[in-house]
N, C-alpha and C positions, 0 to 999 in steps of 0.2 A: 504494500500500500504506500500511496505517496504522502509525502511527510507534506507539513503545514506548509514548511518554505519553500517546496516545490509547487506543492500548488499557487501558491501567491507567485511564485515568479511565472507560472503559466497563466495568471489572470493578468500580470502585468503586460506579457508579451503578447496575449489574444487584444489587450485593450492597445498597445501600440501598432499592431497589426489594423484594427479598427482604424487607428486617427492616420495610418496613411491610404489607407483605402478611399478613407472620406475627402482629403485631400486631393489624390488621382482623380476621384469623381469631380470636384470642384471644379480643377484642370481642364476636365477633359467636354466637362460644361461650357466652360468657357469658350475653349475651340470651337465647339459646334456652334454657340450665340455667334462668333468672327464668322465660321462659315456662313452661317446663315443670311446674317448681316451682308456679305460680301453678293452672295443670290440674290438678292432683295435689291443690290445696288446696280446688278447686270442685267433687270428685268428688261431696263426701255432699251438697253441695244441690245437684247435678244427679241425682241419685239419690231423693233427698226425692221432688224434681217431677217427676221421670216417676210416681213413683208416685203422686202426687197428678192428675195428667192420666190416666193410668192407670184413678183411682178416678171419676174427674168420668167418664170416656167410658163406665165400665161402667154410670155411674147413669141417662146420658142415653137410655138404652131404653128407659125409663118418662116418658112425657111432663108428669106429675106432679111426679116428681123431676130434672126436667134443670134443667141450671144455665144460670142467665141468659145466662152465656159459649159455650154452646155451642147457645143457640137461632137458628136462622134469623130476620133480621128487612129489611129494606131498609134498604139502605146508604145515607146521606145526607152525613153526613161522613166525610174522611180523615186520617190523619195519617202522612207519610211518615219514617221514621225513615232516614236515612241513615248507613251506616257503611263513611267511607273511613280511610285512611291521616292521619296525622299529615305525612310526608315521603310523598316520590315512592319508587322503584328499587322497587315494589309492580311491575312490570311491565303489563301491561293490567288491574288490577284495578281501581282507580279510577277510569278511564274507563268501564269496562264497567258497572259499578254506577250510576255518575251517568249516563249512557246511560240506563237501564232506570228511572234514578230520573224523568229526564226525560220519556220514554214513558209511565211513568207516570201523573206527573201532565195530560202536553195529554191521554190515554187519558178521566182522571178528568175533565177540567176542567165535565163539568156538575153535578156533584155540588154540595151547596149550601156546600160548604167543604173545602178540600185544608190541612191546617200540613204544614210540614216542621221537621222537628229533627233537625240534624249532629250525628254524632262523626267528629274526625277533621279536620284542617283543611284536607286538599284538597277537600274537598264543603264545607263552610262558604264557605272562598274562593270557590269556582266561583258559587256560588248566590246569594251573595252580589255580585259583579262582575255578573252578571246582574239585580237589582234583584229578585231572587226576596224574599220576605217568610220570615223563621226565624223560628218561635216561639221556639225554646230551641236554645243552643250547647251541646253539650257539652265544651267543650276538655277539655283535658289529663288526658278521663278514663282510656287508655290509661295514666298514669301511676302512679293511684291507684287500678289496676282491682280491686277487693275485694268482698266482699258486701251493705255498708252503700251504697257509691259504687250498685253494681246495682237495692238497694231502692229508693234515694232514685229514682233513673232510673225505674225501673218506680211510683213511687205516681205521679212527674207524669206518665206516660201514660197512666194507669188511670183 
């Protein structure tokens, strides 16, 4: 049987296991309110773009007026944009992504040029450890995700 002072030190350590539990959850609260917050602030230019994609598909029935972007043409090069996690505890999503990213590109590989460009630094690592070739990293864009960070991203793929 265990003695008084073992139990008390197991009531001590259950109770400080408690206050960092409560603590993580705080954290992890928090994050989700920033994430949130940050969806709530990308509403009207997600809103803009549907209606702009909206307006481009309605134009494309006239083969006159189709937009360069939505003309069929043969595919010769690629560029794989890659979007993992920063950190791991993502559960299978990391793997499953660079999985698909990798099928991919050996899927691609007669094509007359495959780029790849990370977000995220478990797919930079990976690709990189592998002697893969990355045009463009994007670290720590997850940190400064805003609309300017998304432009500049979207003219270099454009």
């Amino acid at each position: 049987m265990a003695s008084l002072r073992d139990i008390r030190k197991r009531i001590r350590s259950v109770k400080n296991t408690r206050q960092i539990t409560k603590a993580m959850k705080m954290v992890a609260a928090a994050k989700l309110r920033k994430a949130q917050d940050s969806i709530i602030a990308a509403r009207p230019y997600a809103q803009t773009l549907d209606q702009i994609i909206a307006d481009l598909a309605a134009r494309s029935g006239d083969q006159e007026l189709a937009h360069p972007l939505l003309v069929s043409r043969p595919v010769k090069r690629a560029e794989v944009v890659l979007l993992t996690s920063d950190r791991g505890l993502a559960g299978g999503f990391n793997s499953n992504v660079i999985r698909r990213a990798n099928r991919f590109i050996y899927e691609n590989s007669a094509l007359e040029r495959i780029q790849l460009s990370t977000v995220g630094r478990k797919g930079h690592d990976f690709f990189r450890q592998r002697g893969q070739a990355i045009r463009k990293d994007y670290g720590g864009l997850y940190q400064r995700l805003n609309y300017l960070a998304a432009r500049e991203m979207a003219e270099e793929l454009t």
